[in-house]
Structures are given as structure tokens and as C-alpha cells.
C-alpha positions in Angstrom: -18.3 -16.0 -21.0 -21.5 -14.9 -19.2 -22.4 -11.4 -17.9 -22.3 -11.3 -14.1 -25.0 -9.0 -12.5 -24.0 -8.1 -8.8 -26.9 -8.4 -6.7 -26.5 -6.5 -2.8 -29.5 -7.0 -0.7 -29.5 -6.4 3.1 -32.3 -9.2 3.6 -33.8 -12.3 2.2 -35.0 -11.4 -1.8 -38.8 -12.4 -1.9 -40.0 -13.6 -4.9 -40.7 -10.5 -6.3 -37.7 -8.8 -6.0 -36.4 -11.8 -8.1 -39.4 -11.2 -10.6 -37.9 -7.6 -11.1 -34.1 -8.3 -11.0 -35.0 -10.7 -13.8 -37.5 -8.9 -16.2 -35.0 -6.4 -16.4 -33.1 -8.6 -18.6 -35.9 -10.8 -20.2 -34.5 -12.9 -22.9 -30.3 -12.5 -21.4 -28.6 -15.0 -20.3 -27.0 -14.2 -17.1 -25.1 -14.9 -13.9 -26.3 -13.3 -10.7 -24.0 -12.7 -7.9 -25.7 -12.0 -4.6 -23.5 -10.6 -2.0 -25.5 -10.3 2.1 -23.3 -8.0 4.3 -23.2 -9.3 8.0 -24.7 -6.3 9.4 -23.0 -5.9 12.5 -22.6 -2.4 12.7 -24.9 -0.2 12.1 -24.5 3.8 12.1 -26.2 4.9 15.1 -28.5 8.3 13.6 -29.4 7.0 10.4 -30.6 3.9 12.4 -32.5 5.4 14.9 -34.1 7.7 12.1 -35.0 4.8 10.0 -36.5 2.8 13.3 -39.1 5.7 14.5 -39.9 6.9 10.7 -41.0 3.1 10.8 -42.7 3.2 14.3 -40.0 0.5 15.3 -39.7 2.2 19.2 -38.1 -0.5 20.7 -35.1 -1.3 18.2 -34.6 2.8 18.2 -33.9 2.5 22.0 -32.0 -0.7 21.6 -29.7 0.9 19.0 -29.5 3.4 21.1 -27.9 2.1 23.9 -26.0 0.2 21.9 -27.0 -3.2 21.4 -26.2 -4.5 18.2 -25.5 -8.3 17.1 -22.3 -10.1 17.9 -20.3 -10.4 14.3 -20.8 -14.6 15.0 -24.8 -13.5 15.0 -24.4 -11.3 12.0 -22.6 -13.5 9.8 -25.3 -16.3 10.8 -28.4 -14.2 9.9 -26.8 -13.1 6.6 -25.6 -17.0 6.1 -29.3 -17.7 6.4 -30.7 -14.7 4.4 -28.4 -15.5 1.5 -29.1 -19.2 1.1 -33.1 -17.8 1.3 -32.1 -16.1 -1.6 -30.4 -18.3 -3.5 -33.4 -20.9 -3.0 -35.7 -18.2 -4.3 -33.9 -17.7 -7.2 -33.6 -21.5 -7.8 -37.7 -21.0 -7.7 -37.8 -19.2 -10.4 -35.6 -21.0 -12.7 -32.7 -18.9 -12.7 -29.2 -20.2 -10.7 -27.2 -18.1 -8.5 -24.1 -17.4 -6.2 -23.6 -15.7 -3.0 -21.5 -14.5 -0.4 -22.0 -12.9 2.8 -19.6 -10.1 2.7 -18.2 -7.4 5.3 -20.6 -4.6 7.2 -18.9 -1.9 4.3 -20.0 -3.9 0.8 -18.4 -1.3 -1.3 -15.0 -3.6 -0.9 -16.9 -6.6 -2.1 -18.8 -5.4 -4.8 -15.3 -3.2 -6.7 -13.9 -6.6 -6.6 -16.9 -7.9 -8.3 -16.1 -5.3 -11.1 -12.8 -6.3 -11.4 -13.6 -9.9 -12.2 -16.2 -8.7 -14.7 -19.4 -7.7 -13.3 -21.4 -5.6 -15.8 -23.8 -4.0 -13.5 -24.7 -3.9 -10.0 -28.1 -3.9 -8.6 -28.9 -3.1 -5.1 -32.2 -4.2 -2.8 -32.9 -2.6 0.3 -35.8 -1.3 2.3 -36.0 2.3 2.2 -33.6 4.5 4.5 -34.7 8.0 5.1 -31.0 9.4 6.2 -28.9 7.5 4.0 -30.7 7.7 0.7 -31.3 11.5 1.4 -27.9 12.2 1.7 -27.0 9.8 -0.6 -24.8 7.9 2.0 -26.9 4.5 1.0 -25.0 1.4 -0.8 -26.3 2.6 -4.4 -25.0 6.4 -4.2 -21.9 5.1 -2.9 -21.6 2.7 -5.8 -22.7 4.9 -8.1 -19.9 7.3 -7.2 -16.9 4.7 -6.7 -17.6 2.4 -9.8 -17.7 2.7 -13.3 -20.7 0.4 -14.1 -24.3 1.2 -13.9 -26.0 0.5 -10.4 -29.7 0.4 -10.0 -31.3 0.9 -6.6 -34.5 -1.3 -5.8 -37.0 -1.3 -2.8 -37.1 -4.6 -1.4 -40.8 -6.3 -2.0 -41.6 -3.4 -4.2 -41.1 -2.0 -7.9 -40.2 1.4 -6.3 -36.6 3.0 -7.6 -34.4 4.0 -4.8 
């Protein structure tokens, strides 16, 4: 049987990120499982934070009066950001499932453990709120899960 490594990304993986993911285990022979949440609601202050720490103006005043994409628009964007990903991972010689999962990963990614998953690791862009109150998708891991999760910045070799 081959070791599954659980892969959560909120957006398309670039090359690089795959690069890193897979020199961690230079030499293994492994199955990656990519799960995309369909993002469809976001928590309104941690958003906002995240938008003007990033100069993003205009998606701080959208979120803020609410608009946010239609679950039909979420599930399409994280339909297309998976198979994105899988393709990238396909360019680099490795294969690779997905699934575009719920808003709230953490259901996805216990039952990912369950089946046999020997470690998760987790590629977003860097959230100011969430990963200083350790509210982000690693912490929460981290805390739920008994396997060892390791927190990247997407397009970077930065540790969350």
C-alpha cells in the first residue's frame, strides 16, 4: 500500500509549490491527495484584514457589504483550480487525486486520516488574522489530528 500525503491548497499549486511538496520526500514513493475547498464563505474580519494588509481596497469593500460567490461559482473556481493542480503535478512527473471539498476542510481532511493519510500539508497565501490567532487550516489541523501537518506559503519556501 502507498503512503497518501493530503495536500489543502486554497488556489491553483504553481510549479513550485509542487517542487517543494515533493523534495520533501525525495526518493518516496507516494500518493498525493489534493483537496480545493469551494470558498464560498469567507469570515468577514479576517478577510477584510487580509484584503487592505494586501492593498486589495476594492475586495475589502466588496466583502464588506457582503458580496461573496454563489456556492455554484465557488464549486466552479475550485473545480478549475484543482484540475490546474493536478495538471501541474502531472508536469512534474508525479500523479495525483483531488477533490473540491466543503468551505470548512477540517471534515475532509479527518476523513482523509481515517482512510490512511500519513501527513497533511497545507498551501495557502499568508493570512494575517487567522495565522496569528492560529485560526488558519494548519493550526486547526494541527490541533484536531494526530498526524503531522506542515504549513506552506503558496509560490514560496516560506513556513506558515
Amino acid at each position: 500500500m502507498t503512503d497518501t500525503i493530503l495536500v489543502l491548497a486554497e488556489d491553483t499549486l504553481a510549479a513550485v509549490d509542487i517542487e517543494h511538496l515533493l523534495a520533501l520526500h525525495e526518493g518516496e514513493v507516494l500518493e498525493y491527495r489534493v483537496l480545493i475547498p469551494a470558498d464560498s464563505d469567507q469570515p468577514l474580519l479576517p478577510t477584510i484584514v487580509d484584503n487592505l494588509g494586501l492593498g486589495e481596497l476594492k475586495e475589502a469593500f466588496d466583502r464588506l457589504i457582503g458580496k461573496e460567490p454563489s456556492k455554484p461559482q465557488a464549486e466552479a473556481t475550485a473545480a478549475e483550480r484543482l484540475a490546474a493542480t493536478l495538471a501541474e503535478f502531472e508536469g512534474a512527473g508525479r500523479a495525483a487525486t483531488g477533490t473540491v471539498v466543503e468551505d470548512d476542510p477540517l471534515p475532509a481532511l479527518r476523513r482523509g486520516v481515517e482512510e490512511g493519510a500519513r501527513e497533511i500539508a497545507v498551501v495557502t497565501y499568508p493570512h494575517a488574522w487567522q495565522d496569528t490567532f492560529h485560526q488558519d487550516w494548519a493550526s486547526r489541523a494541527r490541533e484536531e489530528l494526530q498526524v503531522p501537518v506542515l504549513h506552506l506559503y503558496s509560490g514560496t519556501s516560506e513556513l506558515g
